[in-house]
C-alpha positions in Angstrom: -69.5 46.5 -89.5 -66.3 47.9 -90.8 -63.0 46.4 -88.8 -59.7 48.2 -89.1 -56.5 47.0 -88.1 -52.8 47.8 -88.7 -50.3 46.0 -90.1 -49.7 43.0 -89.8 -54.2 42.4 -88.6 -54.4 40.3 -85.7 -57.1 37.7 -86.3 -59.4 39.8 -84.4 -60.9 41.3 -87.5 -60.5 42.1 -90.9 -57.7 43.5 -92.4 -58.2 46.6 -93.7 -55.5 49.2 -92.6 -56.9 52.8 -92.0 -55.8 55.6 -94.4 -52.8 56.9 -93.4 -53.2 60.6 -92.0 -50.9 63.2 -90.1 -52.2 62.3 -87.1 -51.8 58.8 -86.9 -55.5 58.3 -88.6 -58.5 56.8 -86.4 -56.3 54.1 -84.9 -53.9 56.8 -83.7 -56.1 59.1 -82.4 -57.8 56.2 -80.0 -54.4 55.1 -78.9 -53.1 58.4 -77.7 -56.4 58.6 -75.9 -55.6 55.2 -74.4 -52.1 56.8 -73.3 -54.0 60.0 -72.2 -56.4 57.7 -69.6 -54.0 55.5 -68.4 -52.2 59.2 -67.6 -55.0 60.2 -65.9 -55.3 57.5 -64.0 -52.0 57.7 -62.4 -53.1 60.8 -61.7 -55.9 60.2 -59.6 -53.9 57.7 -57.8 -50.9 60.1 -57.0 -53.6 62.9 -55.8 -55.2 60.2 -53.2 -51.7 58.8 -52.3 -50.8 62.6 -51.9 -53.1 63.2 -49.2 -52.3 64.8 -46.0 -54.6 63.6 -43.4 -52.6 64.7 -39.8 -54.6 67.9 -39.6 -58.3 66.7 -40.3 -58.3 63.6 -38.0 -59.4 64.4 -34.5 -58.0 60.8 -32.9 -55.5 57.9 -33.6 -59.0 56.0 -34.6 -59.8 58.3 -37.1 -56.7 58.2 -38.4 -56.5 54.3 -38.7 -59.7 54.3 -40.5 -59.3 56.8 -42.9 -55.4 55.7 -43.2 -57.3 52.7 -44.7 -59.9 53.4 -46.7 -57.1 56.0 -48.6 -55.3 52.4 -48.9 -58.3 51.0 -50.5 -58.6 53.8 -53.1 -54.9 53.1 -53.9 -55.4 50.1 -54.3 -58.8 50.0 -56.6 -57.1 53.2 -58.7 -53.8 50.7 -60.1 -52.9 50.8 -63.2 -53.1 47.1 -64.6 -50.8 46.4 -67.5 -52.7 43.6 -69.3 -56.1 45.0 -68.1 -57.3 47.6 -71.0 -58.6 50.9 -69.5 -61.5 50.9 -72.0 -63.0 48.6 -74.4 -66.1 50.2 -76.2 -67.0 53.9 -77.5 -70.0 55.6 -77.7 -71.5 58.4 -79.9 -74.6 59.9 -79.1 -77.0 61.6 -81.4 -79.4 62.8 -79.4 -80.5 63.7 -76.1 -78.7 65.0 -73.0 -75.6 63.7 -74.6 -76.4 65.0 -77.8 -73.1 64.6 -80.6 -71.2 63.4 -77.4 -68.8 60.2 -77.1 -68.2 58.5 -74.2 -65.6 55.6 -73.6 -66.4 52.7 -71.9 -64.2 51.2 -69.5 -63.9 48.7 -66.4 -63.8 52.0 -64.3 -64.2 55.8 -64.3 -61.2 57.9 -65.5 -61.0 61.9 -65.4 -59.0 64.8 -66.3 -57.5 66.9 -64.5 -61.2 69.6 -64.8 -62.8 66.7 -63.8 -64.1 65.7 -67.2 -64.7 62.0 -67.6 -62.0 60.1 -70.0 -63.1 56.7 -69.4 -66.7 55.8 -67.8 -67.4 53.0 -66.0 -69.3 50.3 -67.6 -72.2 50.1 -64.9 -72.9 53.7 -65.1 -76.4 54.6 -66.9 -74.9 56.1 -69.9 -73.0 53.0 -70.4 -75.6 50.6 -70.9 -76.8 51.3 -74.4 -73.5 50.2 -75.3 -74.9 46.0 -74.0 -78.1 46.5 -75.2 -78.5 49.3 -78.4 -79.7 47.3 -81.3 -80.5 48.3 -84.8 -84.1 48.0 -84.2 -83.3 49.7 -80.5 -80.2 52.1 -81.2 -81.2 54.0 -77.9 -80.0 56.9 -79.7 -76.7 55.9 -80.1 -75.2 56.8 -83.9 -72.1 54.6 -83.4 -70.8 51.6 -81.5 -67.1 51.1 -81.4 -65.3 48.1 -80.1 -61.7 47.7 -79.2 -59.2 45.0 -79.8 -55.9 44.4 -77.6 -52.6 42.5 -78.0 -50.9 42.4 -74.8 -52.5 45.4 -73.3 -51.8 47.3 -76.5 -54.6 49.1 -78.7 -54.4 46.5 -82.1 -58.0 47.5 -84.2 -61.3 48.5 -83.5 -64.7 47.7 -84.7 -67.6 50.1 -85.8 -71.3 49.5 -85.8 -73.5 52.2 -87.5 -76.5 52.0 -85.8 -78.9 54.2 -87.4 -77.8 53.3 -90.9 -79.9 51.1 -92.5 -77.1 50.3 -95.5 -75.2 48.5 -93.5 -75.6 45.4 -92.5 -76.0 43.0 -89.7 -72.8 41.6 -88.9 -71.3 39.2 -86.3 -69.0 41.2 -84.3 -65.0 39.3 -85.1 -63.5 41.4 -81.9 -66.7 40.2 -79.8 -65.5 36.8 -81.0 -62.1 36.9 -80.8 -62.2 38.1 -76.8 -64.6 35.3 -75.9 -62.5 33.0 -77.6 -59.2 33.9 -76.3 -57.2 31.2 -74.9 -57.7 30.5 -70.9 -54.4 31.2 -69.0 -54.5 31.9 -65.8 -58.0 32.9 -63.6 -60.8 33.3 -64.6 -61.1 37.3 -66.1 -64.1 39.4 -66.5 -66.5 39.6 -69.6 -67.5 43.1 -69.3 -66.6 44.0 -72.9 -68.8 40.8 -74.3 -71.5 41.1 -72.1 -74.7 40.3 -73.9 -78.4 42.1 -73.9 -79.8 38.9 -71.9 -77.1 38.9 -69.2 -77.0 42.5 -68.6 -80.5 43.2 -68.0 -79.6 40.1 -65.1 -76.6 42.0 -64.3 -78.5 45.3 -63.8 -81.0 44.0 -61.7 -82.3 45.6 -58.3 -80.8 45.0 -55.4 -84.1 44.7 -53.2 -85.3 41.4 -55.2 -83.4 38.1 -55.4 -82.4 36.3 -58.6 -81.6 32.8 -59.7 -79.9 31.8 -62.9 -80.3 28.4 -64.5 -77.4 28.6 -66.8 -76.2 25.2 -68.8 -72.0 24.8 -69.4 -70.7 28.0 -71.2 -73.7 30.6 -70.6 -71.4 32.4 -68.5 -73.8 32.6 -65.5 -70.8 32.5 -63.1 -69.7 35.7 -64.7 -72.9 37.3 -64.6 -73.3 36.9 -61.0 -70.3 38.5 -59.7 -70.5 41.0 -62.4 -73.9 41.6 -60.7 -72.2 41.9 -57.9 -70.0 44.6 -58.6 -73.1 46.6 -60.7 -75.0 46.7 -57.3 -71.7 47.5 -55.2 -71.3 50.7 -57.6 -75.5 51.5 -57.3 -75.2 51.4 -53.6 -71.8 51.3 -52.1 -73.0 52.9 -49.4 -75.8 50.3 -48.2 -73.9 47.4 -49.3 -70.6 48.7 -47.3 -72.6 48.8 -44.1 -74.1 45.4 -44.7 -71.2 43.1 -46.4 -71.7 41.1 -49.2 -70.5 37.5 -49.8 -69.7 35.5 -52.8 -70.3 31.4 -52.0 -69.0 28.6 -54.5 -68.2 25.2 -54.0 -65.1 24.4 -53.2 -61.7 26.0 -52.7 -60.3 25.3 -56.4 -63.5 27.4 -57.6 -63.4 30.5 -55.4 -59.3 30.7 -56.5 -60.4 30.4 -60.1 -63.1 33.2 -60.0 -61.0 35.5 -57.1 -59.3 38.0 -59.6 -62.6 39.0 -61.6 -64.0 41.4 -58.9 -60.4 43.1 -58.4 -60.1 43.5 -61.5 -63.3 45.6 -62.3 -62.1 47.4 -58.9 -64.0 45.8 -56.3 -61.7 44.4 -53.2 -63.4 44.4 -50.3 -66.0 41.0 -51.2 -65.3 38.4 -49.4 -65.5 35.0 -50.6 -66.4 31.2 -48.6 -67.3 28.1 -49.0 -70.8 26.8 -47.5 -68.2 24.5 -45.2 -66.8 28.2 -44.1 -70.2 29.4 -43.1 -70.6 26.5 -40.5 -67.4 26.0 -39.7 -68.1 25.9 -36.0 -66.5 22.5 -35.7 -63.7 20.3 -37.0 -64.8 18.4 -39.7 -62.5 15.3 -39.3 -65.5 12.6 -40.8 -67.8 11.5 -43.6 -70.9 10.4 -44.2 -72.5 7.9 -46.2 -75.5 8.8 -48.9 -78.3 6.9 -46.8 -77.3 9.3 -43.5 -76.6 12.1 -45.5 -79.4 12.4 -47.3 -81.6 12.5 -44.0 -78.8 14.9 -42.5 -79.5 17.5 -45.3 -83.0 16.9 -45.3 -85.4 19.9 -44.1 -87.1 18.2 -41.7 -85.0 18.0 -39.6 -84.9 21.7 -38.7 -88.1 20.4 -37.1 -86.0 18.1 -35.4 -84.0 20.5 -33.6 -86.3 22.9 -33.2 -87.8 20.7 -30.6 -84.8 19.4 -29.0 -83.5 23.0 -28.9 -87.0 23.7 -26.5 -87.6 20.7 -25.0 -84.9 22.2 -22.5 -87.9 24.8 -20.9 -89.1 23.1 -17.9 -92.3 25.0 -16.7 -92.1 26.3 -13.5 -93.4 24.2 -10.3 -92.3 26.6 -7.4 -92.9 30.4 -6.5 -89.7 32.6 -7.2 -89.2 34.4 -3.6 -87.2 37.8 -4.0 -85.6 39.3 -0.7 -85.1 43.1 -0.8 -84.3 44.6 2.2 -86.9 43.9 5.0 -89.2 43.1 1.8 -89.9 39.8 0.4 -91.7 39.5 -2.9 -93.5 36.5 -4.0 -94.2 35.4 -7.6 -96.1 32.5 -7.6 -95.2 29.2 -10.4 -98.5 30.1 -12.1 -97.7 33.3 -12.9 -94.2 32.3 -13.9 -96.0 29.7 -16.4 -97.4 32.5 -17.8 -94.9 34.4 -18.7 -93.1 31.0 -20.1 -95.8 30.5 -22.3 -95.8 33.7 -23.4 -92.3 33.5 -24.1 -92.6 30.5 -26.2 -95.9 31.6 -28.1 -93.6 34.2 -29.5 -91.4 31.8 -31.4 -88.1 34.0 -30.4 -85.0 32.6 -30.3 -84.0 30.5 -27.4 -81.6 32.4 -26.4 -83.4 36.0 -26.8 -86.1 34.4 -24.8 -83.6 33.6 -22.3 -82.0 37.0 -22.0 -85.7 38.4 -21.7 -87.2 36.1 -18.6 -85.0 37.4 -15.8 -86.7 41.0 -16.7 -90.2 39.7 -17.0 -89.5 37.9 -14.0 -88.2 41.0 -12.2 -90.8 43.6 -14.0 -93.4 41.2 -12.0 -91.9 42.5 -9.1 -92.0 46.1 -9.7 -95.5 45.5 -10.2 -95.7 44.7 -6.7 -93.5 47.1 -5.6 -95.5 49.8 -7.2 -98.8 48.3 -5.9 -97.4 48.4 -2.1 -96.1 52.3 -2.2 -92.6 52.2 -3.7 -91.5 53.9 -6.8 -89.3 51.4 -8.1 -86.9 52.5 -11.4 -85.3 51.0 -14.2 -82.1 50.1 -12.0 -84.1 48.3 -9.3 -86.0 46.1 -12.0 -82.0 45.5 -13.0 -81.1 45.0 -10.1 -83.9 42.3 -9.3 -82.8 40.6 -12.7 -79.5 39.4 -11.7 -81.2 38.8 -8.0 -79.8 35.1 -7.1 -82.9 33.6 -7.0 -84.2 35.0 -10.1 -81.2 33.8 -11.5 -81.6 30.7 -10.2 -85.1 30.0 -11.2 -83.8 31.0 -15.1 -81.1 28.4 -15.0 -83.9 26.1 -13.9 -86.8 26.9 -16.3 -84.7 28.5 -19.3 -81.2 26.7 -19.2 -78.4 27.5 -22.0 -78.4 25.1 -24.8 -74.5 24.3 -26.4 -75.5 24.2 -30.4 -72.7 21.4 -30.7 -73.7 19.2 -27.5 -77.3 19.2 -28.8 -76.3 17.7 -32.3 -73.9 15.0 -30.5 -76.7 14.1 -28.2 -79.3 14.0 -31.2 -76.3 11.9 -33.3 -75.7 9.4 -30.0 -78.8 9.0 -28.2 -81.2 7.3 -29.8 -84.3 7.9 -27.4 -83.3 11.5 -27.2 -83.5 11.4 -30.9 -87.0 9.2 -31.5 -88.5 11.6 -28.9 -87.3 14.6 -30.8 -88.0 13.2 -34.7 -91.9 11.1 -33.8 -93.9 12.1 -37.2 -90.7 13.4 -38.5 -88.3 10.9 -39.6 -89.2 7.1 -39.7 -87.2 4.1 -37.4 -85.1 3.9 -40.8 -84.2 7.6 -41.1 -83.4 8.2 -37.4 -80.7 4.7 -37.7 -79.2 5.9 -40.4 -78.1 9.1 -38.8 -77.1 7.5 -34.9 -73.5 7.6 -34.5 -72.4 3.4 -34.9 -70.4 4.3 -31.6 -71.0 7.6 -29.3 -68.0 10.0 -28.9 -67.0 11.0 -25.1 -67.0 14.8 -26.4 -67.5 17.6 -28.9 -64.3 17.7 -29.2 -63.2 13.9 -30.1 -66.2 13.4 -32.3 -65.7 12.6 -36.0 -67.9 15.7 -37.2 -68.8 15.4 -41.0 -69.7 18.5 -43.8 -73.5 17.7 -43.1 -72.8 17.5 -38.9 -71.8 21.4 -38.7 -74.9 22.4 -41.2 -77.3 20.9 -38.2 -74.8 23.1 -35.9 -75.7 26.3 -37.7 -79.1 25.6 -37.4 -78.9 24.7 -33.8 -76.8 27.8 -33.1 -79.3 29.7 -34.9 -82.0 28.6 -33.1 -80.1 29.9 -30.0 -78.9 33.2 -31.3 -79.8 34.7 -34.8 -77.4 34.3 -37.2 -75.8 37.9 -38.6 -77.3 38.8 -42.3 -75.1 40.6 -45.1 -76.9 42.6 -47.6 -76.2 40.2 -50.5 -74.6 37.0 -51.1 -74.5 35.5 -54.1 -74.1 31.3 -54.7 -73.0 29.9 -57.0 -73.0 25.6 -58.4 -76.3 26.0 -56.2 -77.6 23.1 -57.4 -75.5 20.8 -55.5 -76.7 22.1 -52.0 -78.9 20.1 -49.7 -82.0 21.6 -48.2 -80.4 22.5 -44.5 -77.5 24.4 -46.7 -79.9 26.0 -48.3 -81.2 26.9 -45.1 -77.9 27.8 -43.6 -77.0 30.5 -46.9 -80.3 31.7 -46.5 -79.6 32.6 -42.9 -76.6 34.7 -44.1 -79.4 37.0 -46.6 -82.2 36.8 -44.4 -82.8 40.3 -44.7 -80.9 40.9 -47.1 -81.3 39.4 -51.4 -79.8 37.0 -53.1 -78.6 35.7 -56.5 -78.5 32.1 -57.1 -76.7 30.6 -59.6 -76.4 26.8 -61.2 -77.4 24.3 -63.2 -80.1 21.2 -62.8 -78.5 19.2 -65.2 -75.3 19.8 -63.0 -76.7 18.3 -59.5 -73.7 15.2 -58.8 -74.9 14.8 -55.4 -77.3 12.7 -54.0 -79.4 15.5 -52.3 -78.9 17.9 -55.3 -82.1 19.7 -56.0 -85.2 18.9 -57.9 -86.1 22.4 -59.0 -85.1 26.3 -58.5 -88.9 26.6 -56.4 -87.8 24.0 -54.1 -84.5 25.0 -53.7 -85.6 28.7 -53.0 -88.3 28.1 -51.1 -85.3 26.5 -48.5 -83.2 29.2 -49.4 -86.2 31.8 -47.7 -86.6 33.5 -51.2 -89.3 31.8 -52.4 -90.1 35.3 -54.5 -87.0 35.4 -56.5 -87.1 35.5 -59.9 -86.0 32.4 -61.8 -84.1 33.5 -65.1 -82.4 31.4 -68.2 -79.6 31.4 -70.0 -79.8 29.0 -73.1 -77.3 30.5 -75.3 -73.7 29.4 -74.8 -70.7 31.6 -75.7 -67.8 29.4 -74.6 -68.3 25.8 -75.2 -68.1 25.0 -79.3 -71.4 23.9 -80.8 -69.9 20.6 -81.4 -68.6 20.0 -78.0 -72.6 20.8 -76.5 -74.2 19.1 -78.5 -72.3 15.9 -77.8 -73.0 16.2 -73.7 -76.4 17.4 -74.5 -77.2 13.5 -75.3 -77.2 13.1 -71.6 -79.7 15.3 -70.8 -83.1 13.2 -71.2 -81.3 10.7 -69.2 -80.7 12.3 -66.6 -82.5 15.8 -66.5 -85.3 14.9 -68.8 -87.0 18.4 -69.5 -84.3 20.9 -69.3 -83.7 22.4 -72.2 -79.9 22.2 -74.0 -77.6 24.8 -74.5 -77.5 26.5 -78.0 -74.1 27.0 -78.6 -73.3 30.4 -81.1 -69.8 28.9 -81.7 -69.1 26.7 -84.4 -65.2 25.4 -84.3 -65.3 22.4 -86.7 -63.0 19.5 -85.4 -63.3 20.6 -81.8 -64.4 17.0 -81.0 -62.8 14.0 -81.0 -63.6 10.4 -79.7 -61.1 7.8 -79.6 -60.9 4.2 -78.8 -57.7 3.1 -77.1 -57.2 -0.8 -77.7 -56.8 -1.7 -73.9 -56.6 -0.4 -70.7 -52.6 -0.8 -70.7 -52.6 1.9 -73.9 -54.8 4.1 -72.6 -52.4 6.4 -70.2 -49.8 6.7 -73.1 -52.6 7.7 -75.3 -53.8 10.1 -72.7 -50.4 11.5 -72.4 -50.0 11.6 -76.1 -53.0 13.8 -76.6 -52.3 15.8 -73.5 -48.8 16.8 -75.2 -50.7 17.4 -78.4 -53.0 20.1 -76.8 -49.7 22.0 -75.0 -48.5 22.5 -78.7 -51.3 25.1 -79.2 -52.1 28.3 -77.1 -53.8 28.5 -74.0 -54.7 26.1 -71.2 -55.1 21.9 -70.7 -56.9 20.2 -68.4 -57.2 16.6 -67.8 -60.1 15.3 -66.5 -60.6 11.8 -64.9 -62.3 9.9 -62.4 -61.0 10.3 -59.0 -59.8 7.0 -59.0 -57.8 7.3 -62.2 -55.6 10.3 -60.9 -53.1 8.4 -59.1 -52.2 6.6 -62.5 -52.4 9.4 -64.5 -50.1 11.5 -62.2 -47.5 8.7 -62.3 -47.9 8.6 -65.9 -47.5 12.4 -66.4 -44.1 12.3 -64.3 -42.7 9.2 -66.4 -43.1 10.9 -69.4 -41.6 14.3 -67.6 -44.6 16.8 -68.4 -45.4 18.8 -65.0 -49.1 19.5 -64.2 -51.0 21.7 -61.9 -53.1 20.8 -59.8 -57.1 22.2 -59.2 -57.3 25.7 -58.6 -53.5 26.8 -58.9 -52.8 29.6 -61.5 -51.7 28.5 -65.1 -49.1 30.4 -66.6 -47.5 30.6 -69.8 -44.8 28.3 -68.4 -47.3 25.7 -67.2 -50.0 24.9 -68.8 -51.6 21.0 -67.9 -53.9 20.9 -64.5 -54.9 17.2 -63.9 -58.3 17.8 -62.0 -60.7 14.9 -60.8 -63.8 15.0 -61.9 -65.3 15.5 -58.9 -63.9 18.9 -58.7 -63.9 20.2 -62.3 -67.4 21.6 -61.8 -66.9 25.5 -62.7 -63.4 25.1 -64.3 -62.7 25.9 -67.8 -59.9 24.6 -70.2 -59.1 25.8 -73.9 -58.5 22.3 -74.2 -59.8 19.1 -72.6 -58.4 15.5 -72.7 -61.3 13.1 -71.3 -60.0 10.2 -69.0 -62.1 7.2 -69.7 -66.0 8.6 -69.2 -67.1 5.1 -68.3 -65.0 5.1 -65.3 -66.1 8.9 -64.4 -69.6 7.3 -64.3 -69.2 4.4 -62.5 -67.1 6.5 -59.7 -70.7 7.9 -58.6 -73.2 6.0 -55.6 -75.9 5.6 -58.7 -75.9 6.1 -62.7 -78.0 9.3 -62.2 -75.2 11.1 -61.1 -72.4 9.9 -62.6 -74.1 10.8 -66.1 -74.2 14.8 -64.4 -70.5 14.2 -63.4 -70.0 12.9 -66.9 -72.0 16.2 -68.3 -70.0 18.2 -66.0 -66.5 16.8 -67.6 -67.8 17.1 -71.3 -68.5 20.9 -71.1 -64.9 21.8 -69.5 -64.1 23.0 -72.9 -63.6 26.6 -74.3 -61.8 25.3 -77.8 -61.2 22.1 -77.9 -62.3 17.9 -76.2 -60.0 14.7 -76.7 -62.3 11.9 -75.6 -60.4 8.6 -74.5 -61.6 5.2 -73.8 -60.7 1.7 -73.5 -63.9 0.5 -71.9 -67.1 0.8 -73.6 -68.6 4.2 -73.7 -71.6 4.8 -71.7 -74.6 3.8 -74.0 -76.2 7.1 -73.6 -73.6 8.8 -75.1 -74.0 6.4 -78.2 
């Protein structure tokens, strides 16, 4: 796999300098086609910005819409400095694209005829370039790969597919970009996407997927790359039906939010599972005991039956007055039509909306049966009669989502008559409110509170369904937020993303089948990522001795990165040292490129900070952007899940362990703060280290 660079090589490959030639050589011929795209480009964006739309809208609505969506196009066709237009090349031998090369780039790019410069990387003729082999060249002759330095072409890479003299090399410019130092977001992988993730990537968007990925498989990346494969093979669909990206916390979705832009997708929104079912304030907690039970399934059961215990069958006739008429529908044929009502298992709310015209078709019957030739405005008309209306209110009244929950929460014979053969005398206890709230409003709601909501209020009135969402750290959702994202994809799919190993919460999952199985997709497709691209070897297999004691079974990442000395474990002689010597080797990690993040227990981060400001180093916090300016986050450990350093300082892992309700846990929150690193860990400890990691 020759590599050619100029002088002086960058470490992205060899350095072997290209002949010089009139026209710049190899190396110059790629750059001015670089020039030529990015030319293009500003092109295309000058022809859309051009556009004169006064004389082809016929309204002020037209015009708004269009007005925007010509914004949009702006917007997706800029020019970013730092972003390359294309990182691969094709050649074809064969084929419909016979002797043809095609460059491969995070979007398309044409000339001025129309002829592609740059095509995207999710188009068909694009994926040979993830997945040709030597033993698969999928008629491709030559594989090129591109290396930048600050947006500017630096070397490329060739791969001679077909030619069995040369031989099977790691790729240094594949390397180099998954190595490169981590400042700022999170950026896309679409030039180092491998054969295993793609065919992920590329996967339909009628079936659902879920990803068990272990620290540095890059199965965040995959799914929203995934994401904005299926938005290019139906845009169309997907823009009638939304699509939704879920993560876990606020700090995440800001870390991941510039990947989609970036490959030219803007319009995805993005939310936390709080965001969903934010139909409340949450102002409260809960405890794991009443949390546990709040998450559980069952009690969708629960609520179910205090959502219809509020249909009273009739007792009394309805009488309608019409006129000189009077029409009579006896209570037994109003039971009827309850029960019928019910034995459809609609929501309550639909069911609702539906008696009044049962009620009042029952009278056109009559109608019809005496003479009259009743239409659809009379059976309307009888609908929103008074006493029909009035006989609704009493069978079928409205149910508040919110009032139901507080009464569940605060009345404890409401809630035993609602949860018998559900939840046992211990269960229901745990979950009564110690002292009842006068209103929805004053009520100390917690996260696991506006889940039941949802579920109420989706009981009531079904809840709106995009045409995919995607969720990601899913292994840290409880059963009823499974139920609530599942809500959101109902008839739409799905890809699920996380880690067993990874579960730090008391109500984590089990397994993928149980968790999709709450999700409504029990028919997904359960894929795994074992081979790590980010995390050094070293680094892995040092949190991979936490695995049988804690997720016994699961198989451990193999890293393909070896980076001797990545990993170092030191013993600070007492807990008065050990902030200086965390400080010490946090200033020792800023004197190399990239990012630092130091990871402690939440109750360590008060100390740290104070330390950090005595010694006058400035530090980030969660989920705002490094810059080349600032460097250091200080993140708590219980929000580092998802985040990714160059370099790691470890806070004390005892203390990270023994911040968790039970040992379980805090060895995944433990797991979770090992694998934080891309290049380098600096373990510190005054305490003992926990024996499992001995």
């Amino acid at each position: 796999m020759p590599a050619h660079v100029p002088a002086p090589p960058t470490p992205a490959s060899a350095a072997s300098s290209p002949d010089p030639q009139p026209d710049g050589g190899p190396l110059g011929r790629e750059r001015a086609h670089l020039a030529a795209s990015r030319s293009a480009l500003r092109a295309m964006r000058e022809d859309v910005q051009s556009l004169d739309i006064k004389d082809v809208t016929a309204n002020w609505v037209n015009a708004a819409v269009l007005e925007a969506q010509i914004g949009e196009r702006v917007r997706a066709l800029a020019d970013l400095a730092h972003t390359p237009l294309f990182f691969g090349r094709l050649d074809y031998l064969h084929t419909a694209q016979e002797g043809q090369s095609f460059y491969i780039g995070r979007r398309h790019v044409h000339d001025a005829e129309g002829d592609p410069m740059v095509v995207d990387w999710r188009a068909p003729v694009s994926q040979p370039f993830y997945r040709a082999s030597r033993k698969d060249p999928l008629d491709v002759g030559l594989r090129r790969r591109f290396g930048y330095t600050g947006g500017e072409l630096t070397a490329y890479e060739d791969e001679h597919l077909t030619d069995p003299a040369e031989a099977e090399q790691t790729s240094k410019l594949l390397q180099a970009e998954i190595e490169r130092p981590r400042v700022g977001p999170m950026r896309d992988i679409v030039a180092t996407i491998q054969p295993e993730q793609d065919e992920i990537v590329r996967s339909g968007l009628s079936g659902s997927v879920c990803v068990q990925g272990g620290p540095g498989t890059g199965k965040t990346a995959v799914g929203l790359h995934r994401v904005a494969y299926l938005l290019y093979a139906h845009r169309e669909r997907l823009a009638r039906t939304g699509t939704l990206v879920i993560g876990p916390n606020r700090s995440f979705l800001h870390y991941i939010e510039q990947v989609l832009p970036a490959l030219g997708e803007l319009e995805v929104k993005q939310a936390t599972v709080d965001d969903l079912v934010a139909h409340v304030e949450v102002r409260g907690a809960d405890g794991a005991a009443a949390a546990v039970v709040k998450g559980d399934a069952r009690m969708a059961q629960v609520l179910r039956r205090a959502v219809r215990s509020h249909v009273t069958l009739p007792a009394e006739p309805v009488v309608v007055v019409r006129g000189s008429r009077r029409w009579r529908i006896p209570a037994y044929e109003l039971e009827e039509i309850v029960r019928e009502l019910l034995d459809r298992d609609i929501r309550y709310g639909a069911a609702r909306e539906a008696l009044p015209q049962r009620i009042a078709h029952a009278v056109l019957v009559r109608m019809e049966q005496s003479g009259e030739a009743p239409d659809d405005r009379v059976q309307d008309a009888v609908a929103r009669n008074t006493a029909v209306k009035a006989a609704v209110k009493a069978i079928w009244p409205p149910v508040d989502p919110a009032k139901l929950v507080l009464r569940l929460l605060s009345d404890a014979g409401f809630l035993a008559a609602h949860a018998e053969g559900v939840l046992d005398a211990g269960e229901q206890a745990a979950i009564l409110m110690a002292k009842p709230p006068r209103s929805v409003k004053s009520a100390q709601w917690s996260a696991a509170d506006a889940v039941l909501i949802d579920e109420a209020n989706d009981l009531v009135q079904r809840t709106h369904s995009l045409g995919h969402v995607v969720l990601d750290e899913a292994q840290d959702l409880s059963p009823m937020q499974y139920r609530a994202v599942g809500r959101r994809c109902s008839t739409g799919s799905a890809t699920v993303l996380g880690d067993l190993a990874q579960g730090t919460t008391p109500w984590a999952t089990g397994s993928w089948a149980q968790a999709l199985e709450h999700l409504g997709k029990p028919e997904a497709v359960v894929e795994e990522l074992t081979a790590g691209f980010r995390v050094p070897r070293e680094v892995i297999a040092y949190a991979s001795r936490l695995l049988p004691h804690m997720s016994p079974g699961l198989a451990p990442v193999s890293s393909v990165r070896e980076n001797p000395g990545s990993l170092t474990v030191d013993a600070v002689g007492g807990a008065a040292e050990l902030d200086a010597a965390v400080v010490a080797a946090c200033a020792a990690s800023l004197r190399r490129e990239g990012s630092t993040g130091l990871i402690a227990a939440d109750g360590r981060i008060a100390a740290l900070a104070a330390a950090l400001t005595a010694a006058g180093m400035p530090y980030l916090a969660p989920g705002e952007e490094t810059t080349a300016e600032s460097r250091l986050t200080l993140v708590p450990a219980s929000l580092a899940k998802g985040l990714e350093y160059d370099y790691v300082v470890l806070d004390e892992p005892a203390a990270v362990v023994a911040g968790e309700p039970d040992e379980r846990t805090g060895l995944r929150r433990l797991y979770v703060a090992l694998t934080r690193a891309v290049s380098g860990l600096a373990v510190l400890h005054a305490a003992p280290l926990p024996v499992q990691l001995a």
